[in-house]
C-alpha positions as CSV (number, residue, x, y, z in Angstrom):
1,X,181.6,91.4,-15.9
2,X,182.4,91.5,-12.4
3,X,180.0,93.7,-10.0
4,X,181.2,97.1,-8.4
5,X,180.7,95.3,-4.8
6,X,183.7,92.5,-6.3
7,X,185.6,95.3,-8.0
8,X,187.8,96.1,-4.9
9,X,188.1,92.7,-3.7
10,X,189.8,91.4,-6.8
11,X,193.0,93.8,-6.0
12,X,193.0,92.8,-2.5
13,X,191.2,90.7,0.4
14,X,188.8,92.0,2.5
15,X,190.3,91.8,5.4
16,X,193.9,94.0,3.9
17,X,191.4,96.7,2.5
18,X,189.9,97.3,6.0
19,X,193.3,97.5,7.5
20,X,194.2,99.3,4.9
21,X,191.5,101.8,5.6
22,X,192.4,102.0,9.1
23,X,195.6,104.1,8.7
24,X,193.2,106.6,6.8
25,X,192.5,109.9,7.6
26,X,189.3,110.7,8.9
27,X,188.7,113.3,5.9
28,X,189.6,110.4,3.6
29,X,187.6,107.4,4.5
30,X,184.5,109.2,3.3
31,X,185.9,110.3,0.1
32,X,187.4,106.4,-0.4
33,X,183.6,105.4,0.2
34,X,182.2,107.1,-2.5
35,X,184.7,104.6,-4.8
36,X,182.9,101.6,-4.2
37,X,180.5,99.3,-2.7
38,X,183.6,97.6,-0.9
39,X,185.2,100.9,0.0
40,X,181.6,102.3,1.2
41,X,180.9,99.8,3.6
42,X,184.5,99.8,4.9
43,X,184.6,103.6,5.3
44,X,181.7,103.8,6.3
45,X,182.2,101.2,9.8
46,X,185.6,102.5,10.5
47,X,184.7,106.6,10.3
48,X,181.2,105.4,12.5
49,X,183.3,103.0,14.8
50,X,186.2,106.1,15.4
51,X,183.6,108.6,16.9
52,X,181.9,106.0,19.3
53,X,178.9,104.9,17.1
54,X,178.4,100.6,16.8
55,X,175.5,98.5,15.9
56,X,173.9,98.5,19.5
57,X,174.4,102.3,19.4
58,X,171.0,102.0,16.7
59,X,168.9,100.7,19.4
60,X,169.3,103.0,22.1
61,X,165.8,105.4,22.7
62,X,167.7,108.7,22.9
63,X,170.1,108.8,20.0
64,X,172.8,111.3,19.7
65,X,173.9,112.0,16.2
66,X,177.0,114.4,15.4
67,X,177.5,115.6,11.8
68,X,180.6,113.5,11.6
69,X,178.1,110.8,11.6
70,X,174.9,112.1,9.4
71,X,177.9,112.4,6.9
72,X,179.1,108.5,6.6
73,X,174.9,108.2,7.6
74,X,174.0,110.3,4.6
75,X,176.1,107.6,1.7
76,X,174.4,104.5,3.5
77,X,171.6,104.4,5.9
78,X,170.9,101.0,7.8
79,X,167.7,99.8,6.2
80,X,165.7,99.1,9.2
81,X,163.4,101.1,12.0
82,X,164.8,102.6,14.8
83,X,163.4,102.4,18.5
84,X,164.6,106.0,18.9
85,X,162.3,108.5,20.9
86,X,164.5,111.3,21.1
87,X,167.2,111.8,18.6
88,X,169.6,115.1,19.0
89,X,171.5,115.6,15.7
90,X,174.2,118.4,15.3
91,X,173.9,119.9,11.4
92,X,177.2,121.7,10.5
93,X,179.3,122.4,7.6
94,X,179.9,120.8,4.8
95,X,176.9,119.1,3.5
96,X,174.2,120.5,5.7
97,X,171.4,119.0,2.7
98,X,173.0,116.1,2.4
99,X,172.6,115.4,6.6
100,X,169.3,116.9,6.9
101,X,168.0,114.3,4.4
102,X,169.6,111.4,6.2
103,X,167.8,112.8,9.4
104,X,164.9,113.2,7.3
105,X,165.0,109.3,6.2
106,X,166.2,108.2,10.0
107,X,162.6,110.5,11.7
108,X,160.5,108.8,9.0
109,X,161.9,104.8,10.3
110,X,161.2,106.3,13.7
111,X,157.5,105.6,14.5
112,X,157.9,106.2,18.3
113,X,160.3,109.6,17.8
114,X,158.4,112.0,20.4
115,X,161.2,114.8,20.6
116,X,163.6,116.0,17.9
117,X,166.6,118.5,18.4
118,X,168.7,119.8,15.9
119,X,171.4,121.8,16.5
120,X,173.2,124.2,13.5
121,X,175.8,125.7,15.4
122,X,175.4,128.9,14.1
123,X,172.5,131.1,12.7
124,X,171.4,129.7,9.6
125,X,170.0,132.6,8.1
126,X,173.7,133.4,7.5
127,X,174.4,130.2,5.4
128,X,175.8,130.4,1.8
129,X,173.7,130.1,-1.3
130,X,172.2,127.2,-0.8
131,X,170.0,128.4,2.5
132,X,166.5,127.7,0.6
133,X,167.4,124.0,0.1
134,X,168.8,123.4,3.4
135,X,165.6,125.4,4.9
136,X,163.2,123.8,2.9
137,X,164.2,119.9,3.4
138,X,164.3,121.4,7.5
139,X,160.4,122.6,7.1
140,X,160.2,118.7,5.7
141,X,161.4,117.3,8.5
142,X,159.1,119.1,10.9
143,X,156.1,118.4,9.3
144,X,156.6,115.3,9.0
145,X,157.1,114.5,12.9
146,X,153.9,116.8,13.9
147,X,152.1,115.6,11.3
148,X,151.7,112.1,13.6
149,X,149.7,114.1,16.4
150,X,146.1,115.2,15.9
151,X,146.2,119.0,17.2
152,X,148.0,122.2,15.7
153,X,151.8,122.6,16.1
154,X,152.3,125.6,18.7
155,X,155.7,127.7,17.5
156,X,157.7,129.0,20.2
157,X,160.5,131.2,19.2
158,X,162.1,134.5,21.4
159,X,159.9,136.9,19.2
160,X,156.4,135.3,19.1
161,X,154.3,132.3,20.0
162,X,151.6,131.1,17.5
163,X,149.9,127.9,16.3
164,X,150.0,126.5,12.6
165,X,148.6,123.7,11.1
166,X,151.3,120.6,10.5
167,X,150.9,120.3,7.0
168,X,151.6,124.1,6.7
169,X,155.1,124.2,8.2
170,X,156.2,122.2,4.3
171,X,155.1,125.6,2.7
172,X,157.1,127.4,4.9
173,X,159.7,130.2,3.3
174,X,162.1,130.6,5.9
175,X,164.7,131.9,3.8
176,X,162.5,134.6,3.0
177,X,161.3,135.1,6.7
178,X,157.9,134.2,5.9
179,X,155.9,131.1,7.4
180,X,152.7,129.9,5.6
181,X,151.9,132.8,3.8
182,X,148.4,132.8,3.1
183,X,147.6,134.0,-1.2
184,X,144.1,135.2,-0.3
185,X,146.1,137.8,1.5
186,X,148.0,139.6,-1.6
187,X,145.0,141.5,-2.7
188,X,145.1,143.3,1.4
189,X,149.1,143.2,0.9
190,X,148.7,145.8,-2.6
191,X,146.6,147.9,-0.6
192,X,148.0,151.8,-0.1
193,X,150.0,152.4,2.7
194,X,148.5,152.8,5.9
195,X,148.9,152.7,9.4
196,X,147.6,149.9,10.9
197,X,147.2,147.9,7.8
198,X,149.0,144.3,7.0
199,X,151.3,145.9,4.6
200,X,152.4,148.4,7.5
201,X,152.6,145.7,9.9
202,X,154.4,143.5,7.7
203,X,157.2,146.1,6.7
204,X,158.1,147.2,10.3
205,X,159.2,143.2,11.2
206,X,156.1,141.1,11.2
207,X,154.9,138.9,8.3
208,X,151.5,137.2,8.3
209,X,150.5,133.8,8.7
210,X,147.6,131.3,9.1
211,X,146.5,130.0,12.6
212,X,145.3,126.4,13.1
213,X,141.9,127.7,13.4
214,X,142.0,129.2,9.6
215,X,142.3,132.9,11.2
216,X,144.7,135.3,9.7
217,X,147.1,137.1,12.2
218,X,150.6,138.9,12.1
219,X,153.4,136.9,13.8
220,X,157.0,138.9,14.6
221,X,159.7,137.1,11.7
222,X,161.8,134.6,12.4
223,X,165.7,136.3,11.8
224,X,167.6,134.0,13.8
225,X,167.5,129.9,14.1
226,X,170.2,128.3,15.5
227,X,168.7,125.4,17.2
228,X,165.0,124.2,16.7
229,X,163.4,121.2,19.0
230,X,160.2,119.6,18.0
231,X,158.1,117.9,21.0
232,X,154.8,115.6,20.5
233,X,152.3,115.8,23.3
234,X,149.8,113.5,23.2
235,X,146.8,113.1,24.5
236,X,146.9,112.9,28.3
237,X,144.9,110.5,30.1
238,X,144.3,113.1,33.3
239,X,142.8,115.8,30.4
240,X,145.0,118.7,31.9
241,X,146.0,119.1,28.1
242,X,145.9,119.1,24.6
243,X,147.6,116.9,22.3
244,X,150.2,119.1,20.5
245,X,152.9,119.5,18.9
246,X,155.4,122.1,20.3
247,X,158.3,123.5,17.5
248,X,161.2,125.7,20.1
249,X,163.2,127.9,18.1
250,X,166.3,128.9,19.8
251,X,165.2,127.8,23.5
252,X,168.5,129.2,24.9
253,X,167.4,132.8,23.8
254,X,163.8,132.8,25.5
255,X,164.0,135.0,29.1
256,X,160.8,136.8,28.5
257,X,158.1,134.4,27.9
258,X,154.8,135.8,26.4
259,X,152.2,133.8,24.7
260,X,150.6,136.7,23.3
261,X,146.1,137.0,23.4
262,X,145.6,134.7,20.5
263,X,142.4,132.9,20.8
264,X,143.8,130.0,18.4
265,X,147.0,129.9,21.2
266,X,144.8,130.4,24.5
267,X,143.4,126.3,24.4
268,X,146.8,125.1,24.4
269,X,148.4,127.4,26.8
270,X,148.3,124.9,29.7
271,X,150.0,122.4,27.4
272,X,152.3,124.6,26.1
273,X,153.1,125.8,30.1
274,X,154.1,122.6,31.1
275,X,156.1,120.8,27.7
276,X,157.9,123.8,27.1
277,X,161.7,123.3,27.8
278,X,163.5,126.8,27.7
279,X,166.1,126.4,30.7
280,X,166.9,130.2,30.3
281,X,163.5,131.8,30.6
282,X,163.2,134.4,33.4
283,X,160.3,136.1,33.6
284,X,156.4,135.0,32.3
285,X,154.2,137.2,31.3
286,X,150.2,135.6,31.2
287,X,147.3,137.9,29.2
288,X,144.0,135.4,30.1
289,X,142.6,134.5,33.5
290,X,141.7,131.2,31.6
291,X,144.0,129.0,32.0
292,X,144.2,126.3,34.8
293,X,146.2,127.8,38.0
294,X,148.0,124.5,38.7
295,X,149.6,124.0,35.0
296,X,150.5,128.0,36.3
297,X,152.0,126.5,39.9
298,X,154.0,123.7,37.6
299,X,155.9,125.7,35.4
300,X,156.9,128.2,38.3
301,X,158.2,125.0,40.4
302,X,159.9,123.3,37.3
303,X,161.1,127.0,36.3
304,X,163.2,128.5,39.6
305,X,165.3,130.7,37.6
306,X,162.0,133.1,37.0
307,X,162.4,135.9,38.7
308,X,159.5,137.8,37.1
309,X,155.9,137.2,36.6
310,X,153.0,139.2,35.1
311,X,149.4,139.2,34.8
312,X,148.5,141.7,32.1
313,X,144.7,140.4,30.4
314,X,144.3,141.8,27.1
315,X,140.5,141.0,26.7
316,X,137.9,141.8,28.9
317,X,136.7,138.3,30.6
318,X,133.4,137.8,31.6
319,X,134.3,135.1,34.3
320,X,134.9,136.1,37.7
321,X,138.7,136.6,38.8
322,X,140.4,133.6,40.7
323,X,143.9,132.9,41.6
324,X,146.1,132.9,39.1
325,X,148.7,130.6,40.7
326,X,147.4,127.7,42.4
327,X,148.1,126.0,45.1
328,X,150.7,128.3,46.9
329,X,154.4,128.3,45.8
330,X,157.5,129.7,47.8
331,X,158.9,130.6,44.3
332,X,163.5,130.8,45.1
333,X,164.0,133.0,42.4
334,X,160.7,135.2,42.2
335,X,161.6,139.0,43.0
336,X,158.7,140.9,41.1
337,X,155.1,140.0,40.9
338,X,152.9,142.9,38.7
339,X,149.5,142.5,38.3
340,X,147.2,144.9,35.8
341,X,143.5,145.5,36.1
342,X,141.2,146.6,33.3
343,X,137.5,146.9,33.2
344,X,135.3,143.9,32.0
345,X,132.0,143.8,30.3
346,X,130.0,144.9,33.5
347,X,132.4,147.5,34.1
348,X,133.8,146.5,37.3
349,X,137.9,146.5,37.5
350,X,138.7,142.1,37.1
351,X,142.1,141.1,38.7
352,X,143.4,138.0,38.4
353,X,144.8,137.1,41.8
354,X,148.5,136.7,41.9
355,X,150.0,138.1,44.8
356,X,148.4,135.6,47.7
357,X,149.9,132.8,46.2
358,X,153.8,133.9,45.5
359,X,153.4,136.2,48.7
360,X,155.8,133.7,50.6
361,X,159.0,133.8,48.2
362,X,161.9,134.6,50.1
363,X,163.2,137.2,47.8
364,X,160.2,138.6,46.5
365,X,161.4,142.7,46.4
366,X,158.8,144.3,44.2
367,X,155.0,144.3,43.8
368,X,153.3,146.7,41.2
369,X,149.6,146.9,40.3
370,X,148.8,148.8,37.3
371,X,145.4,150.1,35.8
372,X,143.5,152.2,33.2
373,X,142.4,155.7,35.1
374,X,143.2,156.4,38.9
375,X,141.9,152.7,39.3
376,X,139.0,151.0,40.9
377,X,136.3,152.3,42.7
378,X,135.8,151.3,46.6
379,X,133.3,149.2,46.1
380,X,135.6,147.5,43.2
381,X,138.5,147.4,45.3
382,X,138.2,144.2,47.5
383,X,140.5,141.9,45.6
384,X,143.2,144.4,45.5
385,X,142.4,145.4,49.2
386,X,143.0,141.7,49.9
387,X,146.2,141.5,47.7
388,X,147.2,144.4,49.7
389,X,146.3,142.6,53.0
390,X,148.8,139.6,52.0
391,X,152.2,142.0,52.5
392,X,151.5,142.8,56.0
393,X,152.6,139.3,57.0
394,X,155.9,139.5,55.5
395,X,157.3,141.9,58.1
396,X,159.8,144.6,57.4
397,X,161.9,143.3,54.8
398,X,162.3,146.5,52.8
399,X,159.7,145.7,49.7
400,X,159.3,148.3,46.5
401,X,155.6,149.3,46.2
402,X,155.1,150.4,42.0
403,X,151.4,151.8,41.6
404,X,150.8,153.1,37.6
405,X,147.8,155.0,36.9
406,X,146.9,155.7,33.1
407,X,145.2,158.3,31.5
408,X,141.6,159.5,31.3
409,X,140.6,161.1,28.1
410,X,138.9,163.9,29.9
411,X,140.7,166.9,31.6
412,X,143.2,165.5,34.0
413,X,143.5,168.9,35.8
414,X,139.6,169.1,37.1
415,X,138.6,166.9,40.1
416,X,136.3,164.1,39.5
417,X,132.6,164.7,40.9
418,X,133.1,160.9,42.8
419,X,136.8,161.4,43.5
420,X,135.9,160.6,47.0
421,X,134.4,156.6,45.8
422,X,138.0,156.3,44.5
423,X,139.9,153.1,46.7
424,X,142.5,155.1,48.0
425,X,139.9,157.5,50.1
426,X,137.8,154.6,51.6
427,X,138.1,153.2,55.5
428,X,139.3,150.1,54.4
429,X,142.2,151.3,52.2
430,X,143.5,153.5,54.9
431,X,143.1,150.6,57.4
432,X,145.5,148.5,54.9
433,X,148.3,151.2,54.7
434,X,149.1,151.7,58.4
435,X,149.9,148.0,58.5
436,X,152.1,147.8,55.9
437,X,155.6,148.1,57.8
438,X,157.4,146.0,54.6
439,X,156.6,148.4,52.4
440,X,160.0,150.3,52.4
441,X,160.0,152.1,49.2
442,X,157.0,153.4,47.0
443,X,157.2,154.1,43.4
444,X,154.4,156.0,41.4
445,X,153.4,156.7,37.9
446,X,150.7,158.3,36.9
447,X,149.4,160.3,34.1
448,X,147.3,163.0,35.5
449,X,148.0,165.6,38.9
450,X,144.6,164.3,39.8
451,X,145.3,160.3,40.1
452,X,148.8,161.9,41.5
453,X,146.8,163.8,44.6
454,X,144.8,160.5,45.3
455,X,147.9,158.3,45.4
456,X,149.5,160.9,47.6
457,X,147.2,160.5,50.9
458,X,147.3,157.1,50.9
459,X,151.2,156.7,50.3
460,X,151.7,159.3,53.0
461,X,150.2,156.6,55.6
462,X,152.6,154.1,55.0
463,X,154.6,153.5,58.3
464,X,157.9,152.0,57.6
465,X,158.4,154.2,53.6
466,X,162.0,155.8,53.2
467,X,161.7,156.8,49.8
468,X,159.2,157.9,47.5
469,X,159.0,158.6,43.8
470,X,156.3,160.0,41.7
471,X,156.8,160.2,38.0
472,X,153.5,162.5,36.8
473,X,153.4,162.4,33.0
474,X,150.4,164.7,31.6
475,X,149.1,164.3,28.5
476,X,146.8,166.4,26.4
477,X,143.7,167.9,28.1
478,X,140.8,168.5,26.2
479,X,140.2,172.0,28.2
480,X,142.9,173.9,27.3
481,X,145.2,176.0,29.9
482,X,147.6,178.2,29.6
483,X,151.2,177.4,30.1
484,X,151.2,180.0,33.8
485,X,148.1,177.8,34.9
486,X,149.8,174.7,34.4
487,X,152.6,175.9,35.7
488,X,150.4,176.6,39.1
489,X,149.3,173.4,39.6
490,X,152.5,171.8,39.6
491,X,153.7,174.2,42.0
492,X,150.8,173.4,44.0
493,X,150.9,169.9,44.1
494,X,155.0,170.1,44.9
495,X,153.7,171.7,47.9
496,X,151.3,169.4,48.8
497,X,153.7,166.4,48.1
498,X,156.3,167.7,50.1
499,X,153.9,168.7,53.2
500,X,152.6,165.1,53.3
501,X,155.5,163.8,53.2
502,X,157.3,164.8,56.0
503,X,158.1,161.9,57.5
504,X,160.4,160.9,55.0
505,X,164.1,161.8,54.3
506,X,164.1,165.4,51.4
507,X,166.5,163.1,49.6
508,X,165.0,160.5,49.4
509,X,161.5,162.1,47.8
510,X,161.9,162.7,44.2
511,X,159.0,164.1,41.9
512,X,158.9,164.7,38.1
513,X,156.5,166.2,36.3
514,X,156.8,166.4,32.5
């Protein structure tokens, strides 16, 4: 009995079949190669040879795979390795399963793959019934390229950053918009409904996964995935990083890149800064003082579209402040800097020192410092004295001064016993405003009349201001007044805001109180 591979050739020679095959159209020759061996091989060369791919094409290190091609790939795969360290496949309709698996088999051939891109074309959360299948032999794939670096895989997406454990990403239920669910969790999951509780958290958008580190967080859902690029970082011989693995959801879609407070995330920060590729991103927002200053400088430099950046530290650090941006960068795009100071363990105000070092971008047009009460004490106040000290050598080029002052829990109505310690009322402070000719505009927000009064004498030293704006938002005393006594002192303080501010244009002063 003849074989299938002779089965063709007994009609006709090879040579009429594959001219034969030629005159097909390109929706045909895959459907011929399903017939036969003959007809596979055939179809197979003429559909790869009519959209540029040949032999040679195999052993280039970035590979460029369309779905045109995963489809002849998918019925016959070249059985042999491929030198390929970056292969960039496009997955669309029809037979996204059957082209995920051939990409599967073509990253397992790969030993030296380092970066993967796949491209869907459109968000795959709104594929047809068979999005679990497709999503699962996707969660494959990536587990099985970070599975070849020893370190977690850190998950970059526009809605959260977080680290996983490789092995984890296979147990991944995408189509359900859940990552590796932990099962020790369900008993916490059954609980009552409360605020603040996982089942809470989990039905207003977040689900909860697993960390490398075996710690149990919440993580915002994934709702949207129409691109995903996996990166392998190994271990650098200079020790500025960690090897990693870094998975990019939708890199086009990242402006606002914040890593979050994670401890399981905060090691890998300085790798993550400086493998990350998310052409798009425009502002950065850092929450630890921990991380090296120059991995800070090198994403700034390799990012010029960034045209905001923020230090806002979630914990309390017990190391001293230093400058968060090191050395000095003339950042092109950079036209906000904001820096926020809490109290640390010792209960002094720690400021992580970002204005010295961005202080010469050319279109830098807004500087904000934001803290918790009316702010630091004078004898707390040198770093933000000296951050101060930085604008006066920029001249008068018209900058937006944004103070925020949050709440006390006490009576914001009664003076503080120290009000005069406070930063604003001390020598140097004053010194510092009379030199600041950039300063053109001052905006203020603060949550008590009191840190609203303080703020007041110091902005009405400013030389060069033309308009100021103080945005007082009271909240709930615990003395109580009447609504005629709190009517007073805003009248009071309207008086005192206008008297001080003399100087500047009455249209240009604006004041709400709410």
């Amino acid at each position: 009995m003849p074989s299938t591979r002779s089965q063709g050739l007994d009609l006709l020679p090879f040579e009429l079949w594959e001219r034969i095959f030629s005159l097909a159209l390109p929706d045909d020759l895959l459907i011929l190669a399903r017939v036969c061996l003959v007809f596979r091989d055939i179809g197979i060369r003429i559909h790869l040879r009519r959209h540029g791919l040949i032999e040679d094409t195999f052993a280039q290190s970035q590979l460029h795979l369309t779905s045109h091609i995963l489809r002849a790939l998918a019925l016959k795969l070249p059985a042999k390795s491929f030198p390929a360290h970056q292969l960039v496949c496009q997955v669309e309709e029809p037979g996204m399963y059957s082209q995920l698996r051939c990409v599967r088999d073509i990253v397992a051939r790969s030993r030296g793959l380092a970066e993967l891109s796949i491209n869907f074309g459109y968000d795959l959360f709104l594929y047809g019934a068979s999005r679990e299948a497709v999503m699962r032999m996707f969660c494959s794939i990536i587990s099985l390229l970070a599975g070849r670096i020893r370190g977690p895989l850190v998950v970059l997406s526009p809605f959260h950053t977080f680290t996983c454990r490789p092995q984890d990403v296979a147990d991944w239920k995408l189509h359900q918009f859940r990552f590796n669910y932990p099962s020790t969790l369900r008993r916490l999951v059954s609980l009552p409904f409360r605020h603040g509780t996982f089942r809470d958290k989990a039905m207003r958008g977040d689900t909860t996964t697993q960390y490398h580190t075996g710690h149990i967080g919440h993580v915002a859902k994934l709702t949207q995935m129409r691109s995903a690029t996996l990166r392998l970082v190994p271990k650098n011989e200079s020790a500025l990083y960690r090897p990693c693995s870094i998975l990019t959801f939708d890199a086009d879609d990242i402006g606002y890149f914040s890593p979050g407070s994670e401890r399981s995330l905060a090691r890998y920060l300085g790798t993550l800064l400086c493998n990350m590729r998310t052409p798009r991103v425009t502002a950065l927002c850092l929450h630890t003082v921990s991380i090296d200053p120059t991995l800070v400088q090198r994403f700034l430099a390799d990012n010029p579209a960034i045209a905001l950046v923020d230090y806002d530290p979630y914990h309390r650090e017990r190391r001293a402040p230093h400058m968060v941006v090191d050395p000095p960068l003339a950042h092109p795009g950079l036209t906000a800097l904001h820096t926020h100071a809490l109290r640390n363990a010792a209960g002094k105000y720690c400021m992580g020192r970002l204005l010295p070092s961005l202080i010469t971008s050319p279109n830098l047009r807004t500087v904000g410092f934001h803290f918790t009460g009316l702010g630091p004490y004078a004898r707390d106040a040198a770093d933000l004295l000296s951050d101060l000290r930085c604008l006066a050598a920029r001249g008068p080029m018209g900058l937006c001064l944004e103070f925020q002052l949050s709440a006390y829990i006490y009576d914001n109505h009664i003076p503080l016993a120290r009000e005069g310690a406070f930063w604003t009322r001390s020598h140097d402070a004053r010194t510092v405003a009379g030199v600041l000719t950039c300063v053109r505009r001052v905006h203020v927000r603060a949550s008590s009349l009191q840190g609203a009064r303080l703020m007041l004498e110091w902005v009405a030293l400013l030389p060069s201001v033309h308009s100021v704006w103080f945005d007082v938002d009271t909240v709930p005393v615990q003395v109580a007044k009447t609504r005629e006594e709190k009517h007073s002192d805003e009248d009071d303080f309207c008086g005192e805001f206008r008297a001080a501010l003399v100087h500047v244009p009455a249209p240009a002063i604006t004041i709400r109180i709410r």
